[in-house]
C-alpha positions in Angstrom: 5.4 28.4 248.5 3.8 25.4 247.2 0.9 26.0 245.2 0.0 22.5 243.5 -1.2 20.1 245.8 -0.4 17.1 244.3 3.3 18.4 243.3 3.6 19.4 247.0 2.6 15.7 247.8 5.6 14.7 245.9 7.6 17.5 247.2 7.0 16.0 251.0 7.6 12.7 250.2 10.7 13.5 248.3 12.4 15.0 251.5 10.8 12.4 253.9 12.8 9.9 251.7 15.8 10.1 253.4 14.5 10.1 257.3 12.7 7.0 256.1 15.4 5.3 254.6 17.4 6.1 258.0 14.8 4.9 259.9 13.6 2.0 258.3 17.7 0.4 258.4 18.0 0.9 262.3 14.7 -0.7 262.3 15.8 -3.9 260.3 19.1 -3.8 262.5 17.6 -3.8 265.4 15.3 -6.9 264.6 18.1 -9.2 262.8 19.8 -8.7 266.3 17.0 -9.6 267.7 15.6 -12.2 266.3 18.7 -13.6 264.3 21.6 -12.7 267.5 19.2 -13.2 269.9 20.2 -9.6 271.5 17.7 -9.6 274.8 18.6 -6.4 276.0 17.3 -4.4 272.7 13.6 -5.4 274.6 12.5 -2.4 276.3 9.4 -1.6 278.0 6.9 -0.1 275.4 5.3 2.7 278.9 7.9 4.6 278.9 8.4 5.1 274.7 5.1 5.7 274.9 4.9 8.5 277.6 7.5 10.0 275.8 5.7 9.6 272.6 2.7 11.6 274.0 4.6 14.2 275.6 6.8 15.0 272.3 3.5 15.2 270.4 2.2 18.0 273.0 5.8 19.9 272.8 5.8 19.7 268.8 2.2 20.8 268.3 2.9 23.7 270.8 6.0 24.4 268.7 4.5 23.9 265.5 1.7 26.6 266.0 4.3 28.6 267.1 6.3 28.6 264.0 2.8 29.2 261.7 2.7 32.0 263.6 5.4 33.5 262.4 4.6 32.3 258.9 1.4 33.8 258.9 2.5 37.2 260.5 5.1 37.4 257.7 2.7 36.9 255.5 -0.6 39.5 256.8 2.4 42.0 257.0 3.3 41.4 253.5 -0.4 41.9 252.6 0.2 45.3 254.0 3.1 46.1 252.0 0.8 45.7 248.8 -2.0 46.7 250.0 0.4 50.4 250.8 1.9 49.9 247.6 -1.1 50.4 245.7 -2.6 53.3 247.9 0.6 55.2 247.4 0.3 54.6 243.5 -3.1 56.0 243.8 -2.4 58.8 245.5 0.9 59.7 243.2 -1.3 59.2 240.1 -4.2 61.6 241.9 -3.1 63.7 244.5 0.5 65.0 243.2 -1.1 65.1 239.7 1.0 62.3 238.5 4.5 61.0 239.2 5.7 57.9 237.5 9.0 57.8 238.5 7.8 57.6 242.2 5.5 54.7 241.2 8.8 53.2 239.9 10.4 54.1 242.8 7.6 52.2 245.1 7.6 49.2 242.7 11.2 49.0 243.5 10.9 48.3 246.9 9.7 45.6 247.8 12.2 44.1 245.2 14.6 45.2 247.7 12.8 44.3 250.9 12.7 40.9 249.9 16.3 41.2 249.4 16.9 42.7 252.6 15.0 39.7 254.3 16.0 36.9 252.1 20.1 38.6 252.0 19.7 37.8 248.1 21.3 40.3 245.5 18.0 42.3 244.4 19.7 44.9 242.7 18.9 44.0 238.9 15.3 44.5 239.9 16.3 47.3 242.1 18.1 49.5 239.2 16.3 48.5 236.6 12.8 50.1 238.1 14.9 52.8 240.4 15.2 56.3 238.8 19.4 56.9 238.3 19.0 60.1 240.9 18.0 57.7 243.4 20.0 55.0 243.0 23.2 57.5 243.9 20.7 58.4 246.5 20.7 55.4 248.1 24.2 54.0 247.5 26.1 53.2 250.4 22.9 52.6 253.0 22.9 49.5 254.3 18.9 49.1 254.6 17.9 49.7 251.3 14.3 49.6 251.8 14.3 51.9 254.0 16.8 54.1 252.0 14.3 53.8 248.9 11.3 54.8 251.6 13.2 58.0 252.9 14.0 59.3 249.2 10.8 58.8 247.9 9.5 60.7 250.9 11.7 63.5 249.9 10.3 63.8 246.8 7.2 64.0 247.8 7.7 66.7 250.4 9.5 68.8 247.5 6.5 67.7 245.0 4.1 69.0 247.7 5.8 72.3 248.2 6.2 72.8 244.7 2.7 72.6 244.2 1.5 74.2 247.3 -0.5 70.9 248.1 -2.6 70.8 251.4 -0.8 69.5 254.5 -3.6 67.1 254.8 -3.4 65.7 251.7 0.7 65.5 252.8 0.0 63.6 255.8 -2.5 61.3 253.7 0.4 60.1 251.6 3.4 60.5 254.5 0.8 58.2 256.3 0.8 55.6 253.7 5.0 55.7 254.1 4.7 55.3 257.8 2.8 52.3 257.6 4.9 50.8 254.9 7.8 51.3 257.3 5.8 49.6 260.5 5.2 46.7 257.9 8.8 47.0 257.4 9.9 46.8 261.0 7.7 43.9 261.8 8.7 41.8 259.3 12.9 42.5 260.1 11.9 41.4 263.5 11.0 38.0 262.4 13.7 37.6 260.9 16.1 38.4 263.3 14.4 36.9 265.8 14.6 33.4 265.7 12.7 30.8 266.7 13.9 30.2 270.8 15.8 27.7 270.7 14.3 25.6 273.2 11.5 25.1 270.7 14.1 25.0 267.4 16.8 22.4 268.6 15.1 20.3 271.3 12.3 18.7 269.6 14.7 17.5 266.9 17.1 16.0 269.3 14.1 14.6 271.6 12.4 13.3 267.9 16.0 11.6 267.1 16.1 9.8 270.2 12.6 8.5 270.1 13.0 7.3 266.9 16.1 5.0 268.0 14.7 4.0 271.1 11.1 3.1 269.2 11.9 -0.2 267.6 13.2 -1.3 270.6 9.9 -1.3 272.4 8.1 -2.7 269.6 10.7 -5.9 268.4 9.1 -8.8 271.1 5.4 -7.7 270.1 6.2 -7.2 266.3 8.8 -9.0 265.4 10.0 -8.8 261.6 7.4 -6.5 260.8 9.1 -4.3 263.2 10.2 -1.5 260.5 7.0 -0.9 259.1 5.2 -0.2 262.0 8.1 1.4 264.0 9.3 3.4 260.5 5.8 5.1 259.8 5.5 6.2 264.0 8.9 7.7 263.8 8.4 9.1 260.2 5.4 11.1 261.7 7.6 12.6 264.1 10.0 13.5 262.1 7.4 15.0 259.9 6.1 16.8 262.5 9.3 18.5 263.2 9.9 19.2 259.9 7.0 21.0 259.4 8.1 23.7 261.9 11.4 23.9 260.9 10.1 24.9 257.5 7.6 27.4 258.5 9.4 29.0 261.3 12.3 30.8 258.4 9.7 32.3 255.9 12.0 34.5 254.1 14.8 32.0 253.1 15.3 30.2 249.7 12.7 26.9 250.2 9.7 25.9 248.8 7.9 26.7 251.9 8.8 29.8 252.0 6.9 33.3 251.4 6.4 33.7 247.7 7.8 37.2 247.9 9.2 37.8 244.5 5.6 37.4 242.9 4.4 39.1 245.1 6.8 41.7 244.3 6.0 41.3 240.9 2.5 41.9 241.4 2.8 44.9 243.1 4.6 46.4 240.4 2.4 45.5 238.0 -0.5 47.3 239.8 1.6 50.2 240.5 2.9 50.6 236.6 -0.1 49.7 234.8 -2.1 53.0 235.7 0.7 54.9 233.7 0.9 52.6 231.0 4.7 51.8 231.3 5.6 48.4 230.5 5.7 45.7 232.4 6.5 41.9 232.4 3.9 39.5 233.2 3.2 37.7 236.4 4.9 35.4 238.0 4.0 31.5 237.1 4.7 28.8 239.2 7.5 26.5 238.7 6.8 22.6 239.4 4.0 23.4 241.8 6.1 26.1 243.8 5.4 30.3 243.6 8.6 31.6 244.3 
């Protein structure tokens, strides 16, 4: 996720760079045959571009609110994944009288929950905070994070028996698990649910075809200034898909993506400091983008 404004400026601009490029060399091609050839059927009516303009605009602001949606889900549901995380550290640390290899356990899962979701290879962060019993626990399943939820429940229904702790207090802390796996499911939805993609393939095509039929409306009126203006119009366009092609896939490698590694980070660091075990630090940026 970009952090730094003005990095993220550069970022933007950096992969506009190529669309621009594109566009602004059919725009000078169209005008030399133009102006230079003397190509009269390149003039085209600038109503209908223009109809088509507006309507595109409607479709991609409809698609791009749409795809923030998704962003922003993914993200209040990862809010409570740590905001879980932490509740079942405190209750380890209060109510079972103390377990830190279940706080290990719970710092290790969102580790692999973002691997799950991202289908990155978590498990050096996964093993390395994992108790050894439970990593033979959980060999083989093919959800991990839901594999790491199960066995830490079992520990804590055996912790609970051993210690004859009230049922309440037991479905105080299986409560915290439950909602840990809801947050779960609802983020594995979004990511196999993709955009429709009447809303993920058609404005790009539309956007495409705009952008070459564009200069041709504009050539009589313009003339050799044709690429500026007709290159900025159709970069905004472009931009505008862009943007909900990058927000509507939050989970996969980009720098508009959800910054789930620090925030896996952080979680462990709330959930390890109580017990003073060491920790690494948090996560810093790297050239204006939390990863």
């Amino acid at each position: 996720m970009i952090v730094d404004r003005k990095i993220g400026l550069f970022i933007l601009m950096r992969e506009s760079l190529l669309s621009l490029t594109l566009l602004c060399a059919w725009d000078v091609f169209v005008v030399v045959m133009f102006q230079v050839f003397h190509q009269d059927w390149m003039e085209q009516p600038s109503l209908p571009v223009s109809l088509i303009g507006s309507a595109l605009v409607l479709f991609m602001s409809v698609r791009n609110s749409t795809a923030y949606n998704r962003w922003w889900e993914a993200r209040t549901l990862w809010g409570a994944i740590t905001n879980n995380c932490r509740s079942f550290g405190r209750q380890a640390g209060t109510l079972l009288g103390g377990r830190p290899d279940l706080a290990r356990a719970m710092a290790a899962y969102p580790y692999a929950l973002r691997g799950a979701l991202g289908r990155w290879d978590a498990s050096a962060d996964v093993n390395r905070l994992l108790p050894p019993a439970m990593q033979d626990a959980i060999s083989g399943w093919s959800n991990q994070p839901n594999a790491i939820l199960y066995q830490i429940g079992r520990e804590v229904n055996a912790e609970v028996a051993r210690q004859g702790i009230d049922g309440a207090v037991h479905g105080q802390i299986d409560r915290i698990l439950s909602d840990l796996a809801n947050a779960q499911g609802g983020l594995e939805r979004i990511r196999n649910t993709p955009l429709a993609i009447q809303f993920s393939l058609i404005p790009r095509l539309v956007a495409n075809v705009f952008c070459i039929v564009l200069p041709l409306s504009m050539v009589q009126t313009l003339g050799w200034i044709t690429p500026l203006g007709s290159s900025l119009v159709g970069l905004l366009f472009v931009a505008l898909d862009k943007i909900g092609s990058d927000l509507q896939e939050p989970f996969i490698h980009s720098p508009h993506a959800m910054p789930m590694l620090t925030m896996a980070r952080t979680i462990e660091i709330d959930l390890l400091q109580p017990d003073r075990q060491p920790v690494e630090g948090p996560i810093a940026p790297v050239g204006g983008v939390q990863s």
